[in-house]
N, C-alpha and C positions, 0 to 999 in steps of 0.2 A: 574448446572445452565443453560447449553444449550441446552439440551434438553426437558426441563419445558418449556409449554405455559402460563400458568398460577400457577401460586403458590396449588390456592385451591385443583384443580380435584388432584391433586398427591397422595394420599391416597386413593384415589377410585377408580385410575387407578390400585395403586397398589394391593387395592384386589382384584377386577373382574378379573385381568390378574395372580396373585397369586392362585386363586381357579382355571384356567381353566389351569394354567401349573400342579398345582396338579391332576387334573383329566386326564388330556393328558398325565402326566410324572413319576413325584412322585410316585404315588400310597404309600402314607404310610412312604416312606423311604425320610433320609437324603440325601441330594443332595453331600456332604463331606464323607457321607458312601459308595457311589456308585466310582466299580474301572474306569477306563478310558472307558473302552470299552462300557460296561455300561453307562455312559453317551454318548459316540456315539451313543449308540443303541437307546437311548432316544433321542435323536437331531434329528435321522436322521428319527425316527417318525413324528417330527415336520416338516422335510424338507419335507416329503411325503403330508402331509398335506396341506402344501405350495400351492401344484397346482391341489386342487380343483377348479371347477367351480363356486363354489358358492364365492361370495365376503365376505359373512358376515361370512361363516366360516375362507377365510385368514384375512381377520383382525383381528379373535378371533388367530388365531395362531401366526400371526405378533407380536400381543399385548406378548401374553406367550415368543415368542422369546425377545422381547423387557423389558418384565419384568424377564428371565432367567440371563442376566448379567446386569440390570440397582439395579434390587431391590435383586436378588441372594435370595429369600424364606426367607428373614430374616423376615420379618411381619410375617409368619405361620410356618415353619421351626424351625426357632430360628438355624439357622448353623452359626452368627458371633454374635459377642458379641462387637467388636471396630469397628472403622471406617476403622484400616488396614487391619481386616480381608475382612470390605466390599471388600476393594480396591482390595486384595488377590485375592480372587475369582472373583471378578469381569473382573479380569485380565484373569484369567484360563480359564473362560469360551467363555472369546473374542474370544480368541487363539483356543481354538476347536471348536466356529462356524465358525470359517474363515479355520480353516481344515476339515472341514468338506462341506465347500463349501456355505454358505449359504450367503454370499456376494454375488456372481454369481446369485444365484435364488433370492432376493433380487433386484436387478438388472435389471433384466426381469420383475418382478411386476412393477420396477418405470418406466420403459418404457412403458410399458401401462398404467399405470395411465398419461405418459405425452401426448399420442396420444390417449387417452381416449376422441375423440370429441364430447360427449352425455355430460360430465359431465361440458368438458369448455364452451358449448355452453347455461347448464342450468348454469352454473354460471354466466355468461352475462346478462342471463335475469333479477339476481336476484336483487331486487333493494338494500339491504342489506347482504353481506356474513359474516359467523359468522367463529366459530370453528369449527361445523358441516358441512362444504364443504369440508374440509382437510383433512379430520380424518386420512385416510390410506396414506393419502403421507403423512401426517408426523409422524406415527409412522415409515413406511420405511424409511424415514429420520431422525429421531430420530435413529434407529437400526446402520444403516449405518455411522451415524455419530458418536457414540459409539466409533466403530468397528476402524474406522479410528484412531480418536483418543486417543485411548488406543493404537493400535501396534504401532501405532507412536511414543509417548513417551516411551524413555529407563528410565527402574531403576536397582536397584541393586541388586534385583534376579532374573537377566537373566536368563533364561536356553540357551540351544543351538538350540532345536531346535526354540525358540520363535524370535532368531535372526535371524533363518533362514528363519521362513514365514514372519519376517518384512522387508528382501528384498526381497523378491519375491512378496511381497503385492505392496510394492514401485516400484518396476516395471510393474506390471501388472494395476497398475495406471494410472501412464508414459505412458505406451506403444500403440497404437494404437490396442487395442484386441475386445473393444468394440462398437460393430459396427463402425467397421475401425477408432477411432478417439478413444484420450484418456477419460478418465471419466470427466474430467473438462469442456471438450468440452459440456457434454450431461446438466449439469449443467449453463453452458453459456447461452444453449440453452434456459432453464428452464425461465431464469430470461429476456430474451428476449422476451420472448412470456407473462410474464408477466406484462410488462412493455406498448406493443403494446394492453394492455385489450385485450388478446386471452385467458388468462388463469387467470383471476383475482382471484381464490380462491389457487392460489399457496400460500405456506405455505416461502414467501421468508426470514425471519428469519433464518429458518433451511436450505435454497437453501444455503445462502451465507454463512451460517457458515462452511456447510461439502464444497461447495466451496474453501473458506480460510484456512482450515486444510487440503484437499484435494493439491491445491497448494506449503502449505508449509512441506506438507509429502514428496511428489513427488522432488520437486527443493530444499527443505533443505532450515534453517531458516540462521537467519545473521552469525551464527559459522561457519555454514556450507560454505556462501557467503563469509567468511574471507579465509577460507582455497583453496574454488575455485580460489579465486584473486591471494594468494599466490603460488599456481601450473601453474596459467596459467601465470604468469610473467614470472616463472621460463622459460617455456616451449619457451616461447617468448624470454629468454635470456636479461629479463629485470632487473635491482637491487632491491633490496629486498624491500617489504615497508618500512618507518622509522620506523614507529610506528601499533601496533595493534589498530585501533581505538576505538573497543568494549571495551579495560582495559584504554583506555585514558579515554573515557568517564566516565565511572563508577567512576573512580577517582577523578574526580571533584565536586567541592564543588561548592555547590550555591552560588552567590553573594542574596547581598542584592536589593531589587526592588528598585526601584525610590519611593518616598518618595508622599505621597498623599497630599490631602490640610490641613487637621489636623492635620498633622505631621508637614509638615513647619509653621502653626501657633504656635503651640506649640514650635518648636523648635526656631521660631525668640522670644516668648515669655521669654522663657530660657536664650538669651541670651541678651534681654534686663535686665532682672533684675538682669543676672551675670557682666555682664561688659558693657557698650557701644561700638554697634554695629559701626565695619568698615564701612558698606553700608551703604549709606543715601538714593542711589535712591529704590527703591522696585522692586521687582522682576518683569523683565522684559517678554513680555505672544510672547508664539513662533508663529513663521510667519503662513502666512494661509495655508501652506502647513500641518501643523499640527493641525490646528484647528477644530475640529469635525463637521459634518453639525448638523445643527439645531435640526435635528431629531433625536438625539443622546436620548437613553431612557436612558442614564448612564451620561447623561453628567452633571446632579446636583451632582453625587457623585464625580465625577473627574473631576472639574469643574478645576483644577488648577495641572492638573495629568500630563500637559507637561511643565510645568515649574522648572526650576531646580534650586536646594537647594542654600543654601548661601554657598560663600567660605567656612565657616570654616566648611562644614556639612563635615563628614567623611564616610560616609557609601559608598558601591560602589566597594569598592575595595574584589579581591576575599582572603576569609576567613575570612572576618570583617562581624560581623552582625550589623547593627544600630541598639542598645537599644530601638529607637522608632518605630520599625516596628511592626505589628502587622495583618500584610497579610501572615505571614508563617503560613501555615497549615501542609507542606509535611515533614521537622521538626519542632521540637518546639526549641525556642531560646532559646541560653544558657543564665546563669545570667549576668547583666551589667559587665563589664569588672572594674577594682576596677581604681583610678582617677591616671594615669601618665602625667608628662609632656607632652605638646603638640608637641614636636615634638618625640613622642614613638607611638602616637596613632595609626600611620598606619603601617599596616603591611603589607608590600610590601611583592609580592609572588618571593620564591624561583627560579621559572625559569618559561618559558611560556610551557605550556604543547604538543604544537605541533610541530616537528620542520617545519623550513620556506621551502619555496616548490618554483622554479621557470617554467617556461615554457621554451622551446625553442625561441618561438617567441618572448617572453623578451628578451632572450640575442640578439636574432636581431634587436631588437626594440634599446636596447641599444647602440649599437652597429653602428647600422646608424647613431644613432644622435649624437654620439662623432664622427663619420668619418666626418659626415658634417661640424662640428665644428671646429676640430684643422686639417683636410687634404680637405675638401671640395670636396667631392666623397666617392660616395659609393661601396660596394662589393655584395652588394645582402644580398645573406642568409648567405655568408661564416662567421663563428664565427670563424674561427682559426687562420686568418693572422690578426695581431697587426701590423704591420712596421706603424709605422710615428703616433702612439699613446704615450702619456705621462704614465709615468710611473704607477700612481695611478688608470688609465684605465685599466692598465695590473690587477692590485690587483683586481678590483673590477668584473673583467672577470672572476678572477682566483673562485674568493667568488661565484659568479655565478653559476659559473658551478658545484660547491661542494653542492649545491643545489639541483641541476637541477632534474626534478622529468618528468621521461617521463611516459605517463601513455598507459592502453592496448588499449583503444579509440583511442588514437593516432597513435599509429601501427595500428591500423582496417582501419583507414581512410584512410594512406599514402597504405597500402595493397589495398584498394578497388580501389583507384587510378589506381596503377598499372593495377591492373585485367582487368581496362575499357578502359587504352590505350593499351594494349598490350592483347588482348584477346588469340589470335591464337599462340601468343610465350607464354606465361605463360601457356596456356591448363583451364582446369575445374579447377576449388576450391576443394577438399577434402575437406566437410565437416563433423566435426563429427555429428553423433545423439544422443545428449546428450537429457536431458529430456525438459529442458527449447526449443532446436530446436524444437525439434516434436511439443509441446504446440505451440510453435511460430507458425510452417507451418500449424498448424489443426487452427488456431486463425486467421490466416490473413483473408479470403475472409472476413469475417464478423466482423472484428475487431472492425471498428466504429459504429455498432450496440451495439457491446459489452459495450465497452469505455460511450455510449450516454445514457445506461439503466443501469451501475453501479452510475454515474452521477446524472439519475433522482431520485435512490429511497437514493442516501447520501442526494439531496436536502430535499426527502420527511423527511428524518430522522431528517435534521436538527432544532436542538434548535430554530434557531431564524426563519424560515419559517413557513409561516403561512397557514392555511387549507382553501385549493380550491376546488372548484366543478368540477373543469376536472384534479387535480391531479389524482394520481395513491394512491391507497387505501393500504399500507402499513400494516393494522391495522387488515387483512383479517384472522389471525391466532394467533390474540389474543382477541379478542371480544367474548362476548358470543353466545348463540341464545338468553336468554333473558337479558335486560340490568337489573344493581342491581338497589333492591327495598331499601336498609341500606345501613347507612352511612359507615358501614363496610364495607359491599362489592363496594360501589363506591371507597374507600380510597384503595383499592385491588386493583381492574380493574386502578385505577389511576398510582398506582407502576408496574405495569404490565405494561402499556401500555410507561410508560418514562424507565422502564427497557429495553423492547422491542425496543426503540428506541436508545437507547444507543448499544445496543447489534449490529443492523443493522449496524451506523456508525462506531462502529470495527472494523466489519469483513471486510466491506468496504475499510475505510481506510491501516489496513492491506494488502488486496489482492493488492489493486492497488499498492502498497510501494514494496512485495515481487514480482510484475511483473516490474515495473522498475530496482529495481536491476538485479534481475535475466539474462533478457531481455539487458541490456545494459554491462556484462559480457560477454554474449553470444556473441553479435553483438551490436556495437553503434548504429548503425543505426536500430536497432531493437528495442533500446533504444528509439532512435528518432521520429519513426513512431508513438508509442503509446503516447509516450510526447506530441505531434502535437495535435494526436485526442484530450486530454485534452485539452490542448488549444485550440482551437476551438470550444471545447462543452463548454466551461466558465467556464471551471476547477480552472481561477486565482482566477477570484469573488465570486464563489461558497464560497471556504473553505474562504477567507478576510470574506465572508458573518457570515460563520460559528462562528469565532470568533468575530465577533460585536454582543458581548452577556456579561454578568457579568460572565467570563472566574471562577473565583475566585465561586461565586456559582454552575458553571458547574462540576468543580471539587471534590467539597467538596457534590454534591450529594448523596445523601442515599437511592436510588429507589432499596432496595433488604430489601428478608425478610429470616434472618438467618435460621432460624428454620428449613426453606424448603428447604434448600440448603440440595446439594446432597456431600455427605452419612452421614451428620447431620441427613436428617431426617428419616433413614434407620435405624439406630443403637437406637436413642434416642426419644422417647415418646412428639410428638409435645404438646407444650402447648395450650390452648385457645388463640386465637387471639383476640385482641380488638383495638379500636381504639386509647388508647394512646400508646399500643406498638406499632403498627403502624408508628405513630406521630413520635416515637422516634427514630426508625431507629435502623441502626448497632450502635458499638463504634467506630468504624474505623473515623478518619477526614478527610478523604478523597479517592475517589474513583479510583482505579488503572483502572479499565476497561477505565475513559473518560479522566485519562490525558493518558493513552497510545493512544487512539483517537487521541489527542492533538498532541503528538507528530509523530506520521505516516502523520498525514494533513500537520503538517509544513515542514516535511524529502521530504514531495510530491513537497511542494510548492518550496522548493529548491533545488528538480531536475530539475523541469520544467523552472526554470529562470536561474540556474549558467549557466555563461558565454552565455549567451543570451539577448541581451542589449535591445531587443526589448521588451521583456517579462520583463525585468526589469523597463520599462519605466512603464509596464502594472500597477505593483504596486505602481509607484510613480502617474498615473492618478486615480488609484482605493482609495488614499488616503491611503494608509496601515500601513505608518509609528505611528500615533495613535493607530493604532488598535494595533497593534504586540508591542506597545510600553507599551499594559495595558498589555500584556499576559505577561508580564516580573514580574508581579504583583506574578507570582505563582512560589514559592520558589521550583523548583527542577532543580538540572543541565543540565541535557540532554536539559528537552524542554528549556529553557533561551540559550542554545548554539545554538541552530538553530533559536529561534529567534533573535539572536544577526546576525546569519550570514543572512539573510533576511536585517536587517536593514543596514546592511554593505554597501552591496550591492548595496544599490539604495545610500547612504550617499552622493554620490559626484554629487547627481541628486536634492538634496534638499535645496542646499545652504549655505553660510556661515552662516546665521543669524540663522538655526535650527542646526547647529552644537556644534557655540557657546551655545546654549541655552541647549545644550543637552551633556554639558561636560562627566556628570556621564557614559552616555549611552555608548558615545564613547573609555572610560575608559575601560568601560565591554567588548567590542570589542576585544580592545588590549589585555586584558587579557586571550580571551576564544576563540575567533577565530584564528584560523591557518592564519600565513604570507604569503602573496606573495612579494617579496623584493621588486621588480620594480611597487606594486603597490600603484598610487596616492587616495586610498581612502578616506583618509582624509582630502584631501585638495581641490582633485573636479577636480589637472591639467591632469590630465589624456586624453590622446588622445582618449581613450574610452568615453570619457562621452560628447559626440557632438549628436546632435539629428540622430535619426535612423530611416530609410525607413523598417517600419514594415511587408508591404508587400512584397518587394524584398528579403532581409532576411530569411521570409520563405518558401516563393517561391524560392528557391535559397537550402535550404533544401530538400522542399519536392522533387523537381528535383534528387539531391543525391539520397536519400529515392529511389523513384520510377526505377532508374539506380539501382539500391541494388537488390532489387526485382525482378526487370526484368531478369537480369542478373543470379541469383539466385535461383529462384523457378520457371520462367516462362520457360517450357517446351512444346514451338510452335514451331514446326516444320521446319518453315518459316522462322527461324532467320537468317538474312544476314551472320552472322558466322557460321551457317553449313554448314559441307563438301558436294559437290556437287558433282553428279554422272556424268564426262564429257566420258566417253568411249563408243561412239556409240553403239554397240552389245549389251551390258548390258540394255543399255536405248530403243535401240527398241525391246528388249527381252521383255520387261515388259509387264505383260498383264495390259490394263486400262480398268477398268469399264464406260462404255458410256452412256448416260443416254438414256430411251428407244424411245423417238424423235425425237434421233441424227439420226435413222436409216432412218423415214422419210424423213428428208432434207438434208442429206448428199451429195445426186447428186447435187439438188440446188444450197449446198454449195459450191462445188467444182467448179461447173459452174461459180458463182461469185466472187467468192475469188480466184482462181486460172487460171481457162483458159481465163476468160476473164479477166484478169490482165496481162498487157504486160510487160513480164518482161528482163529488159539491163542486159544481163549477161555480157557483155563487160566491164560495170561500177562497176558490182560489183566485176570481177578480175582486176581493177583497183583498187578500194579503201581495195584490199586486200594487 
């Protein structure tokens, strides 16, 4: 699937590149018949190949490489018969072009095609780029992106040595080997220079994909991020997590969504003709803070979508499904539950699934405002001395602190403190170099370059954005050279081109999710620095942007065509295409590529605001609570947990009258978001939720931020904390280079500066 531009050419690709690896390799014979060496000896014809002068002959070989582990001779060969054989082999051979080296030479070709300045300079001019600007970066990209991705994933017929080049590929990723900066960097670059129209016929689908697999080969995915958090506590000498979060989540069950406006008519329907209704007033329509603007393109279908159900509605609660719901696609509902007494009907859940979590500065928070109260004086930060509190302060100290959850950010911070008052007694930081460091130090000068051009091409990708004459052209390496004449092939180029779009906001959202964790593991502040840039490139609005779209159709898309999917269409005899299969799509109800989308943008949007009141304010001006209030519409647990904790969050910022109105919501809350004891979400008294100076805030950060760095990677010479060389002999030993028309004015100089300057040496062994 990620390496397909288009659905069609994939067959044609396959044979031109399947005849010319037979002619360059085969001769005749089975690829499965030939011993190991044998096939080195045949690859490494191909590597020789490689660095011709001529271009049209490497791309004929690039293609043969590319078709050597993509398509493995099953079209002319006939050497698999299943899809695991594809997989089989297609493994095998990853594995001996990356021992063989052809990663490296691979490598060297994308570096010149990226300072290839003849070709970016004729892509500028061109007024239309198609698939023909691309061709060889992205078969090299394609190739490369294979390679990645195959030794990256483990299965279960390891061999040894295949574990052994998938760490040494992983490091030589990481590591600063090519041209002194890791491979991510070159890619970074890629998409920079893209974005600035230097190099518009960059093939950025394929940039961002081997990007994000690149990324999460190098620094390891979320398993990987559990067990770094878990070592580095350790290391810290902090207590253990409560809970693994990755098995908490999985184990949760969807609640049921909020109920639409067909639902409550129906269901007040219901219960007019079963008994007469308790309420007489009508359902009460929530405060403006919820009310959609005008412009709303969905607001005839959810015209009554923030209104909440009548008392006796039951739906809501987690493991209850409402019989009238009819927006689950991610399952299908079970049958109506058979008629119990009404007070059977809810089922209250077992236990909450996270345990409650406090802060330090809660327990001081607390802690003052009972000294003030029954002793009138405070202690500061001290939490341990009780003298002249009531007994029930003691207990609720005691419950406190059995909570208490310190986290690594907060050792980083209290650590960075120290280092900045105490430079010269504490000495240098030991840092380690772990892989996310080096990414970090190759990434900073250019960071917000980075951060501003991943930014614009999620804009370009997104759904609800619309097509400009000074965007940036996305579309560079999925278009033809001639546009289709049939309704088939427009209906092609159509799923093509919202697959293609899908496929961008992935890899997208993905990278920036796995560079914040990663990044804020490593160092908070490193955390920070990259959060910032988002915020300020309009990272809040952007994804709120994203989701003011019919979330519920976004998901349930069907922009792929099975047949062509890889190693479907390897093994099995494509059919005729036509326009009702087309029409028809997969079976599947929904699509995993865009709610994972889904969920990376919400994991982003709540990095960027926990415990940042300012940023939190951001989304109670951006109106979000509507929006995140439809995406609950889509029945899977993960993404409803994060959007519950978004709406949490800003709750005590919106007022009583959207509270009340939004009883269910705040049900769901309780039930699915993690506790903090001391906190007033609910009810709004929270000393936290007073207006906030948004500028000072993070100006007051970036301060921190810039202290981190300076401190940390700035190696000037100059800094007031280097040891200074005060031993006369030494310091006039030194020879100084003099610039060449000191020699000319030197006597001048001296004449002025020194003899005719009268000097009191009386005064100056006075004021010694």
């Amino acid at each position: 699937n990620a390496v397909r531009s288009r659905p069609a050419p994939a067959s044609s690709l396959a044979f031109s590149s399947g005849n010319l690896f037979y002619l360059l390799v085969a001769k005749g014979r089975r690829w499965i018949q030939l011993t190991v060496e044998e096939q080195k000896a045949h690859v490494m014809r191909l590597l020789d190949a490689l660095e011709v002068t001529d271009r049209d002959k490497r791309l004929k070989v690039a293609r043969a490489i590319l078709y050597l582990h993509h398509f493995i001779q099953t079209l002319f060969l006939t050497c698999c018969d299943t899809e695991v054989d594809v997989l089989h082999w297609s493994r095998h051979n990853v594995f001996l072009l990356y021992d063989m080296g052809i990663f490296t030479a691979l490598l060297e070709l994308l570096s010149m095609e990226i300072d290839n300045n003849q070709a970016c300079s004729s892509a500028v001019r061109k007024p239309a780029i198609s698939l023909a600007d691309s061709t060889e970066l992205r078969v090299l990209l394609s190739i490369m992106y294979l390679m990645v991705e195959t030794i990256r994933v483990q299965t279960e017929d390891e061999r040894p040595e295949w574990i052994a080049a998938r760490e040494a590929f992983k490091n030589e990723l990481g590591s600063p080997l090519y041209n002194g900066e890791p491979f991510a960097l070159l890619l970074f670059t890629m998409v920079t220079k893209f974005c600035s129209m230097n190099a518009p016929h960059f093939p950025m689908k394929k940039v961002l994909l081997l990007l994000w697999k690149t990324i999460l080969f190098t620094l390891g995915g979320f398993e990987e991020l559990q067990e770094l958090k878990v070592r580095c506590r350790e290391r810290l000498h902090l207590p253990p997590l409560p809970e693994d979060s990755i098995k908490v989540v999985r184990a949760m069950r969807a609640a049921s969504p909020p109920a639409s406006a067909m639902e409550l008519i129906e269901q007040q329907q219901q219960q007019k003709r079963g008994r007469r209704s308790r309420r007489v007033q009508p359902l009460v329509k929530q405060d403006s803070l919820d009310t959609y603007n005008e412009r709303d393109p969905f607001k005839n279908d959810d015209a009554r979508d923030e209104e909440e159900d009548p008392e006796d509605a039951d739906s809501g609660i987690e493991g209850e499904v409402d019989p009238l719901d009819r927006d689950v696609i991610i399952q299908p509902p079970p049958p109506p539950p058979p008629l119990r007494p009404p007070t059977e009907r809810v089922n209250f859940p077992k236990g909450l699934p996270w345990a409650p979590k406090v802060r330090e500065k809660d327990i001081e928070h607390f802690l003052e405002t009972s000294r003030n109260k029954f002793i009138g004086f405070t202690l500061g930060s001290d939490t341990e001395t009780l003298v002249g509190l009531p007994r029930p302060i003691h207990e609720s100290v005691k419950t406190l602190k059995q909570h208490k959850y310190v986290s690594i950010a907060e050792v980083q911070i209290k650590r960075e403190e120290e280092l900045q008052q105490c430079p010269l007694t504490l000495g240098e930081e030991e840092v380690e170099e772990t892989q996310a460091e080096m990414l970090y130090l190759g990434m900073l000068p250019n960071l917000s370059q980075y951060v501003i051009a991943l930014l614009k091409l999620l804009l370009a990708a997104a759904p609800t954005s619309k097509a400009k004459t000074d965007s940036i052209n996305i579309l560079a390496d999925v278009l033809p050279e001639e546009m289709p004449i049939t309704v088939l092939q427009s209906m092609k180029l159509g799923i093509d081109v919202n697959r293609h779009k899908e496929i961008i906001v992935k890899a997208i959202s993905a990278l920036l999710l796995l560079l914040l964790k990663h990044f804020k593991l490593n160092h908070i502040y490193q955390f920070e620095i990259i959060s910032q840039h988002l915020v300020f490139a309009n990272c809040i609005p952007l994804i709120l942007k994203f989701f003011n779209q019919n979330i519920m159709s976004y998901i349930s898309a069907k922009n792929s065509i099975c047949v062509l999917d890889f190693p479907h269409c390897v093994v099995h005899e494509m059919p005729e295409l036509t326009a009702e299969s087309l029409e028809a799509g997969d079976s599947s109800q929904f699509c995993w590529r865009n709610l994972f989308s889904c969920i990376n943008l919400l994991r982003i949007l709540n990095k960027l605001t926990k415990w940042k009141h300012s940023r939190t304010m951001m989304l109670v001006v951006f109106k979000s609570a509507p929006i995140l209030k439809r995406a609950l519409k889509v029945k899977q647990a993960m993404m409803q947990l994060y959007v519950l904790k978004l709406l949490k969050i800003q709750t005590k910022y919106l007022g009583r009258q959207w509270r009340k109105s939004n009883m269910k919501t705040m049900s769901a809350i309780y039930q699915k978001v993690r506790h903090r004891l001391n906190d007033d979400w609910a009810y709004g008294n929270d000393i936290d939720a007073r207006p906030w100076d948004f500028q000072a805030e993070e100006c007051a950060l970036r301060e921190s931020i810039e202290k981190f760095n300076s401190r940390r990677y700035d190696k000037n010479k100059n800094s007031d904390y280097m040891p200074v060389d005060n031993c006369l002999q030494s310091v006039l030993g030194q020879r100084v280079d003099l610039p060449e028309d000191f020699h000319y004015s030197y006597e001048m100089w001296l004449e002025r500066e020194v003899f005719s300057q009268p000097i009191q040496w009386e005064g100056l062994l006075q004021n010694q």
